[in-house]
Each structure stands twice: as structure tokens, then as C-alpha cells.
N, C-alpha and C positions, 0 to 999 in steps of 0.2 A: 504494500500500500504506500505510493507515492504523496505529500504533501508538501505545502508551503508556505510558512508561516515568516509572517513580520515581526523585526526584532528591531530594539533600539539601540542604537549603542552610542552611550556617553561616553565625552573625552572624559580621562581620571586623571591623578598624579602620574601614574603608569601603563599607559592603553588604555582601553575602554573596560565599562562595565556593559555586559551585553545584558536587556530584558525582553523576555518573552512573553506580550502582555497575553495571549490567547493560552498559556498554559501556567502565567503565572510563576515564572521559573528566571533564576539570575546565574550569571557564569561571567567570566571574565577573557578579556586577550593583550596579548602586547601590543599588538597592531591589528587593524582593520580587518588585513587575513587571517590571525588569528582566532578574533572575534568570533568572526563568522565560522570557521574551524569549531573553535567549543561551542557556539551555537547550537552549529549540526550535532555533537557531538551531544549536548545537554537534553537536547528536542527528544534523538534518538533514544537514549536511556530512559528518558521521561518516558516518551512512547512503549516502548517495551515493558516497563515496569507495569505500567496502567494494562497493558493488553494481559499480563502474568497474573494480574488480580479480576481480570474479568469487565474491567470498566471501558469505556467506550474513548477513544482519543476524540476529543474537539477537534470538529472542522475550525481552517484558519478563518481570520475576518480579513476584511480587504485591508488593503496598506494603505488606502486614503483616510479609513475610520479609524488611525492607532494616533493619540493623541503624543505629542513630542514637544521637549524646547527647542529653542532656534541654533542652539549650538547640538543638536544633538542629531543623527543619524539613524534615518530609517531606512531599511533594506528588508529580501527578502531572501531567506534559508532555505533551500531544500532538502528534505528527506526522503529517502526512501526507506522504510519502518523494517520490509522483511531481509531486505538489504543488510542493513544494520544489523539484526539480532543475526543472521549468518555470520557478519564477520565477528560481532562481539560477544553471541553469547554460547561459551563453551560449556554449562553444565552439562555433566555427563549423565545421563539413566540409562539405568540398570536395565536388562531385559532379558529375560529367560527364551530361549529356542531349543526346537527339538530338533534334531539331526539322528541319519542312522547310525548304529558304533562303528561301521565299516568304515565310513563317511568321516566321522569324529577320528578315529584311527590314523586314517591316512594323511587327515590337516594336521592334526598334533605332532607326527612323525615328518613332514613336511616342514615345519615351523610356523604356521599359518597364524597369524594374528587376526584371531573371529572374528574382535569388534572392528577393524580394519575394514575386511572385505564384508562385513552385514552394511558397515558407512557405505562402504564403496558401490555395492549392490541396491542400497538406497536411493541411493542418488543418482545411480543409473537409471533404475525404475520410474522413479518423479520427475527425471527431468534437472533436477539443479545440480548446481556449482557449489564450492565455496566461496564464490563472490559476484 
């Protein structure tokens, strides 16, 4: 799931403070690209967190309706949500499989790394990548 939310970012002593008024979320950068870097970075997490508990991610609001000062910066971040939790979220689950012992035999005696090729046969089957 693709999105684009508008972010502010104040000048600080040190870069900006980046706000994310549609999630309600603050991060910071050294520079501009930075910024926007832990933007995407903060959005993401946020995202992912909310979907882990079941809640719905807010759609963005327009970047004409985010209210800002005159020295401050408005832009807009991209996400992409399932993007993200591929590259960042590695918890592992556990998962019991049945195979025949001939079967189980011959990988173990092989050196076969199950959760390897169960990944690897996963992702073959679905279609995705790691990125």
C-alpha cells in the first residue's frame, strides 16, 4: 500500500524538526534530505506498527490544508507500507511442517537449511522479492 503524506519541517539549531501533522508523529534530520529520509523512515514504522495492532493507517490530507509558518517547509513523503515492513521487519515465526523421513533424510544429510528454502519457496510461490 502506496501513500503520501505532508510533512513540515522546521529550520532548528541543527536541521530540521520534521512533523507529520496527519499521523501526529515528530523525527528529526540534519539537512533537508535527511529530513525527508526519517520522515519516510518514521511514517513507515508508524505504518507498520498500526497495521500489527489491527488499526487502520489514515489516509493523507492535501498539502494545501496543512497549516505552517512562513519560515517553515512543507513537502510531501512517500511511502510505500508493504515495501517497508519487507525491508525492515525481520521477526522470525516459528512454523511446524510435515515432510516424508526419506525426504527429511536426504536434506539433513545434504546440509539443507529448511527455513532457507521454505523462505525461498515462499517467495517463489507469491511472487515477491526482498525489496
Amino acid at each position: 500500500m502506496k501513500k503520501v503524506y505532508p510533512v513540515v519541517l522546521t529550520p532548528a539549531e541543527l536541521g530540521f524538526v520534521v512533523y507529520v501533522p496527519d499521523l501526529k508523529i515528530n523525527t528529526e534530520g540534519n539537512d533537508v534530505a535527511d529530513a525527508i529520509s526519517m520522515a519516510r523512515d518514521a511514517i513507515g514504522l508508524w505504518g507498520i506498527t498500526e497495521q500489527d495492532f489491527g488499526r487502520t493507517i489514515p489516509d493523507p490530507s492535501e498539502l494545501s490544508k496543512v497549516s505552517h509558518e512562513a519560515n517553515e517547509i512543507v513537502t510531501l513523503v512517500d511511502i510505500d507500507f508493504d515495501a517497508y515492513r519487507r525491508a525492515n521487519d525481520m521477526r522470525t515465526i516459528r512454523k511446524n511442517v510435515t515432510i516424508p523421513s526419506w525426504l527429511n533424510e536426504l536434506a539433513e544429510n545434504s546440509g539443507v537449511n529448511f527455513s532457507q528454502v521454505l523462505q525461498d519457496g515462499l517467495k517463489q510461490k507469491l511472487h515477491v522479492s526482498d525489496r
